[in-house]
C-alpha positions in Angstrom: 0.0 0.0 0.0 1.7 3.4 -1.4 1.1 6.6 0.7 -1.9 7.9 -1.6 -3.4 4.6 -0.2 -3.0 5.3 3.5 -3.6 8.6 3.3 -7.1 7.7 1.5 -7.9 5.3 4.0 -7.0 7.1 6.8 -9.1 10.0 5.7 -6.5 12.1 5.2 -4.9 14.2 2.1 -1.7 13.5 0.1 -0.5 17.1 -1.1 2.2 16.0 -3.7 5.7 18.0 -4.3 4.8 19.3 -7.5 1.8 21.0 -6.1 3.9 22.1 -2.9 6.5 23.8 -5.9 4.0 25.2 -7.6 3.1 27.3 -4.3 6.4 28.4 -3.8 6.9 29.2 -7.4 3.8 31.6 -6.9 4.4 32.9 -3.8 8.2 33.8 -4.9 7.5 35.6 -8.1 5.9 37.9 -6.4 8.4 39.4 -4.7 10.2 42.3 -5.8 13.8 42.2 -7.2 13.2 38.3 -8.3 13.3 38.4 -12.6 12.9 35.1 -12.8 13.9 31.0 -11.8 17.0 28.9 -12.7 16.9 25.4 -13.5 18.4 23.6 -10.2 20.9 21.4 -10.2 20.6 17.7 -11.3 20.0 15.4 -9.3 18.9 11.5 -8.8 15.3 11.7 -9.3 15.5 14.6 -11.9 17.9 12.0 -14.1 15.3 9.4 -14.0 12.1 11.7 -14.3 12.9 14.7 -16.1 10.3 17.9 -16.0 9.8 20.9 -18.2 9.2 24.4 -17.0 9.4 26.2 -13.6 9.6 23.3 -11.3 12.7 22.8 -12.0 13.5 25.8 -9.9 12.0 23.8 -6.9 13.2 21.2 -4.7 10.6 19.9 -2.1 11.7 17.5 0.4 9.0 15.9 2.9 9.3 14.4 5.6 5.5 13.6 7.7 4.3 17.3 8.8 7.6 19.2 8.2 8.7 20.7 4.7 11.5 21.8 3.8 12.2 23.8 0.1 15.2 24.6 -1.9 14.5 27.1 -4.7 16.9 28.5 -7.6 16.4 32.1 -8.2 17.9 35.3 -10.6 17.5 38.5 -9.1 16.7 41.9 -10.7 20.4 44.1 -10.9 21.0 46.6 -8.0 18.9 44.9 -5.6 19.9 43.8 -2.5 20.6 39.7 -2.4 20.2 39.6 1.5 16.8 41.4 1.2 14.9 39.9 -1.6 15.8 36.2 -0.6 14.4 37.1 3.1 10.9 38.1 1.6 11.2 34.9 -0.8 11.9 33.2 2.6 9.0 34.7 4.4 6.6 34.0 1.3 7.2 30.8 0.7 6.7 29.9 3.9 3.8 32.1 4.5 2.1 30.8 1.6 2.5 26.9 1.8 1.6 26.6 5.3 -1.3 28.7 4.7 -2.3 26.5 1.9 -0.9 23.1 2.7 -1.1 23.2 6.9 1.8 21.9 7.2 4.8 23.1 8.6 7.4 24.7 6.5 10.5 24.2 8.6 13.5 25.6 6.2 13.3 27.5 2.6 16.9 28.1 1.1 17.2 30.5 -1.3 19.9 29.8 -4.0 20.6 33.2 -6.4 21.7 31.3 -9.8 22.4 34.8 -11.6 22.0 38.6 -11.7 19.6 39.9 -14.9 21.5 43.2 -15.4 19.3 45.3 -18.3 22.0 45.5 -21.0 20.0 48.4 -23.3 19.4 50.7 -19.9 23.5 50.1 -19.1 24.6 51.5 -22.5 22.5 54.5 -22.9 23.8 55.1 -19.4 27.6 55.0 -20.6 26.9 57.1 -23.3 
């Protein structure tokens, strides 16, 4: 019996990963100073079930009632790193225990690049 099973028995729900990612994919675009996800790096799992799109910028690992998320980030240029990835922090974990009632115990923030606005830089040096 697989853990859908037990859960359905039990009366209880199964919230997958993907679904979990998708949370934290929402809750992080919305703050300010992210321009968008990385891919993360490979892994195990991602080599034997490869996925398109933005939840590659998620790792979810969990573990009974406690969660803990990994997600791969570029930031918009001259904002601060420290800052943006706290609110990222706070959202994500804001948002999937709101939404999942489970508890969120660590979200790591991983910056993967910098999007610097090449155009806007070279009228700028003109």
């Amino acid at each position: 019996m697989n853990q859908n099973e037990r859960a359905a028995e039990s009366g209880g729900i199964f919230i997958s990963n993907d679904v979990i990612a998708s949370i934290a994919i929402n809750a992080a675009k919305d703050v300010d100073g992210v321009s968008g996800f990385a891919s993360k790096t490979p892994g195990i799992n991602s080599a034997t079930n490869p996925k398109d799109g933005a939840l590659k910028s998620v790792r979810v690992v969990s573990l009974d009632n406690e969660i803990k998320i990994q997600i791969y980030i570029r930031v918009k240029s001259g904002v601060n790193i420290q800052t943006v990835s706290m609110a990222i922090q706070r959202s994500i974990k804001n948002a999937v225990q709101g939404m999942t009632g489970k508890v969120v115990s660590k979200v790591n923030v991983s910056v993967q690049g910098i999007d610097f606005d090449a155009p806007t830089q070279l009228k700028a040096n003109s």
